[in-house]
N, C-alpha and C positions, 0 to 999 in steps of 0.2 A: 541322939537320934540314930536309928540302925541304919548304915550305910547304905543296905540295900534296899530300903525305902526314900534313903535321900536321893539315892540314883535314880528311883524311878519317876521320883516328883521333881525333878531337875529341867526345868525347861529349856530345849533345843532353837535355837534359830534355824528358820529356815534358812534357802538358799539366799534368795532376795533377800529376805531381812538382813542376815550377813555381809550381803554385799552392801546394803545401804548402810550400816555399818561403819564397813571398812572406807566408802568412799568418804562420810562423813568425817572420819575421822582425818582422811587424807586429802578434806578439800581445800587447806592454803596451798599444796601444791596444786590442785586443779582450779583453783580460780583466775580469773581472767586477766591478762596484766597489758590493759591499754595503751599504758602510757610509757610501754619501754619502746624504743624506736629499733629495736635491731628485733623486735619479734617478726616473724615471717607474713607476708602478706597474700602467702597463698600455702595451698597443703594439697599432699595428696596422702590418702587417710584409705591405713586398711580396717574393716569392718567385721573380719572372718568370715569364717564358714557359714554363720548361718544362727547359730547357738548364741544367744547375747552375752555367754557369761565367755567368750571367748573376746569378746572387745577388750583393747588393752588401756592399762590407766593413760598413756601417752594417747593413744585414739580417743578417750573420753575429753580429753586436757584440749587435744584440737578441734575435737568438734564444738567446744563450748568459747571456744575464740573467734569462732566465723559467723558474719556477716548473714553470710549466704554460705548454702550447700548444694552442690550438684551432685544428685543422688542416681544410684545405679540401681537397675530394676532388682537383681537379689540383695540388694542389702536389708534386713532384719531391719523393719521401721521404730520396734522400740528404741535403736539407739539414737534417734532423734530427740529421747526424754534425756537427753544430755545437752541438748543445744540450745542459745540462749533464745529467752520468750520471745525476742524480735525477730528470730534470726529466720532469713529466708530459702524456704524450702524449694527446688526447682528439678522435677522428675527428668533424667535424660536418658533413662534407664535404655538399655540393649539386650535383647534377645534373642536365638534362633528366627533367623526369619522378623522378626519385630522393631524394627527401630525409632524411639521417638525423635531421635536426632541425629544425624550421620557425624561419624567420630572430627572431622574435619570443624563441623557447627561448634560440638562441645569445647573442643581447642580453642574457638574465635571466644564463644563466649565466656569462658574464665579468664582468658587474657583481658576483654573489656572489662569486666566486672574488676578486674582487682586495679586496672588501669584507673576507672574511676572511682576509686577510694576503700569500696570494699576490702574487708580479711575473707578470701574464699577458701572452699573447702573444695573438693574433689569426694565423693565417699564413694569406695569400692568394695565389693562383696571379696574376701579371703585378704591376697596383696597385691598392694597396685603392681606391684613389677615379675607376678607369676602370672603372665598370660591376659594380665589387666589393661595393657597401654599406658602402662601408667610411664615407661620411658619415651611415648611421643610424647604425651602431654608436660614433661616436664622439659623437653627438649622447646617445643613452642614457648613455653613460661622463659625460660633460657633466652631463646631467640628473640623474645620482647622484653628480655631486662630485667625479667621480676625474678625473684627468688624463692624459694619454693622449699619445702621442708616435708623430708617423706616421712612418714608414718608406716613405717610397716604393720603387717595384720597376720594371724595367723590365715595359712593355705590350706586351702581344703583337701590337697595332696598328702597333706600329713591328718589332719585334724579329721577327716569326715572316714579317712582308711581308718584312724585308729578309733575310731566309733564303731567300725563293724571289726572289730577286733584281729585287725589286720596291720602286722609290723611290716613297715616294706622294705625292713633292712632285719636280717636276724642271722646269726653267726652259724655254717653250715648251708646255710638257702639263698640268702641273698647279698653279697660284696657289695651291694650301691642301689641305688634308685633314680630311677631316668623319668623327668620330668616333660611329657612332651603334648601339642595340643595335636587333635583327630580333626580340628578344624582347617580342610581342604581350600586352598586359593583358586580363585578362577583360572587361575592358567592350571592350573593341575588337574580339575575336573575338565578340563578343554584338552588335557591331552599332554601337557607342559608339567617332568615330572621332577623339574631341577627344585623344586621346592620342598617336593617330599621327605622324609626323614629316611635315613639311610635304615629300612628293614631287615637287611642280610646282617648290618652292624648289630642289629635289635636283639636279633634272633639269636644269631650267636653268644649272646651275650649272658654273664649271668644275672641280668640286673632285672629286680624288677622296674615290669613300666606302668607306671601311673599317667592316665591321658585324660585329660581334659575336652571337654566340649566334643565328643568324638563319638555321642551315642547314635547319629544318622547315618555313621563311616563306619558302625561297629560291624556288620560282617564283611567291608572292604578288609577295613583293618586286620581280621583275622585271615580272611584268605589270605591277606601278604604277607603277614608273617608265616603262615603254615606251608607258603609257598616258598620260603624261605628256609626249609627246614625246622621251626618249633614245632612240637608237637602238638597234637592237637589235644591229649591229653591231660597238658599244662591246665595247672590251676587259674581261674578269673573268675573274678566279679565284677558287678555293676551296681553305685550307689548311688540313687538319687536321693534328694533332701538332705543330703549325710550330716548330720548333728544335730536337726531340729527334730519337732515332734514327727513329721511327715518321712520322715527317713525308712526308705525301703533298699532291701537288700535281696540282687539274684545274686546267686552261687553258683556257677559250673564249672564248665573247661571252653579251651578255646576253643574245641569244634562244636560246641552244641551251645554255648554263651549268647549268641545273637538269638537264636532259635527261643531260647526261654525267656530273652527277655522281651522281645516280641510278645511270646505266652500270658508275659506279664503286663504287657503294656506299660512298660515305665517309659516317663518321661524326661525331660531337660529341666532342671539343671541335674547332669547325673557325671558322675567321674568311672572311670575303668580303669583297674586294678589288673594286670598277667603277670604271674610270674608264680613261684612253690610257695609263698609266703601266706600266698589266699589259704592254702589248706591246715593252716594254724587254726582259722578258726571255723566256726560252723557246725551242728552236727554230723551234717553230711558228709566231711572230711574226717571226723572223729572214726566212721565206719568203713571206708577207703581200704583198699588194701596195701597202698601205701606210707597210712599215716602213722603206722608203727615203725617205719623208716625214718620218716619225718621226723617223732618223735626222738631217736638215738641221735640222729643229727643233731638236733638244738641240744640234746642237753648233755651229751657224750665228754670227756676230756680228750684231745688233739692225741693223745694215742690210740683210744677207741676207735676216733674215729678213723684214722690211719688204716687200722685194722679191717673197719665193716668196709670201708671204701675200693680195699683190694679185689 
């Protein structure tokens, strides 16, 4: 047969199909093992970004061990087509301004459930331990004795940036990446600003920043840092939905970023991106009269760049 015909009548798996696949293949490691006594009787389980094909086979392996699962409002409800047929589902989800359960309830009641026999689960959207709570919540499980096994998950600080084709570490732009949430304490909106993140550290810095939950503080946030010396110039964005289908992305600079996204009406759940790294990707940055700069940076050799830097 002529190759190029076999190639073309060559059937592809899909995505899904592949993955049902692979987990097939890899289900004695994910099946459920009841009967060993040293398996955990409680998890806290990261869910990712948003995107189900980012759930990890450890995330799969534990959500198909529990009991019950207490489910966070962003987590991707398909990955519940992993949990066993009995197993109870219980919404405790939190959001801007929404909460079905105050974080203190959710602590009581996975302590009681696993106290009373149950395998719980904890399910949280990206990882429980970037900005998730997931260190009270294991700290309570601690303080009642039970033992607890974290699952980490992919962050939507990396996961959802590099969906809108944003590096937030790249050689010449950016030395590091500063993880920080926009979500303000009551004493800090009352006046009390010992909680704040140190701005003038920000600003000076060359790192970009990736901020969480921070799209109602987004033109706080930029006046402070611009009052801090960044420029206003500086490249940002703003991603909400970042890896699912719903994924929107504004592009600008720090002094006009709030402004557009306003224009856009985007809303929560959305992450922000400041720093040179945003203008890698985009059209808009392609035409910049900086990105020809940009461009020698990334891809220059440490004497070039020596050179253009003088």
């Amino acid at each position: 047969m002529d190759k190029s015909a076999s190639a073309k009548n060559r059937k592809y798996c899909q995505p899904n199909e592949l993955l049902a696949k692979q987990l097939g293949v890899m289900k004695p490691l994910l099946e459920r093992h009841t009967n060993e006594s040293d398996e955990p009787r409680a998890y806290l389980i990261g869910a990712g970004p948003g995107d189900i094909e980012y759930l990890t086979l450890k995330a799969i392996k534990a959500i198909g061990a529990c009991d019950v699962l207490l489910i966070d409002e962003l987590v991707n409800r398909q990955v519940l087509e992993f949990a066993a047929p009995d197993c109870e589902i219980i919404e405790v989800g939190k959001r801007a301004g929404k909460h079905i359960m105050p974080q203190m309830e959710i602590e009581a009641l996975f302590v009681e459930r696993v106290k009373a026999g149950a395998v719980v689960g904890r399910l949280k959207g990206g990882d429980p331990f970037v900005f998730g709570r997931g260190g009270e919540e294991m700290l309570a499980l601690k303080t009642a004795g039970i033992k607890c096994a974290i699952v980490s998950g992919v962050t939507a600080g990396i996961a959802a940036a590099a969906a809108a084709d944003i590096p937030v570490t790249h050689r010449g732009l950016a030395v590091s990446a500063t993880f920080l949430t926009g979500h303000l304490s009551k004493e800090t909106e009352e006046g009390d600003d010992s909680r704040e993140p140190n701005w003038q550290a920000l600003a000076d810095s060359r790192s970009t920043l990736v901020i969480y939950m921070g799209l109602r503080q987004l033109q706080n946030i930029s006046s402070k840092l611009m009052s801090c010396g960044l420029s206003p110039d500086t490249p940002a964005a703003v991603i909400e939905n970042g890896t699912t289908e719903r994924q929107k992305i504004v592009r600008g600079k720090l002094g006009n970023i709030a402004y557009k996204v306003k224009q856009e009406k985007l809303n929560t759940p959305s992450l922000i991106i400041i720093g040179s790294v945003v203008s890698l990707a985009g059209e808009e940055s392609m035409e910049s009269d900086g990105f020809s700069l940009l461009r020698t940076l990334a891809t220059s050799s440490p004497a070039t760049l020596r050179t253009t830097l003088k």
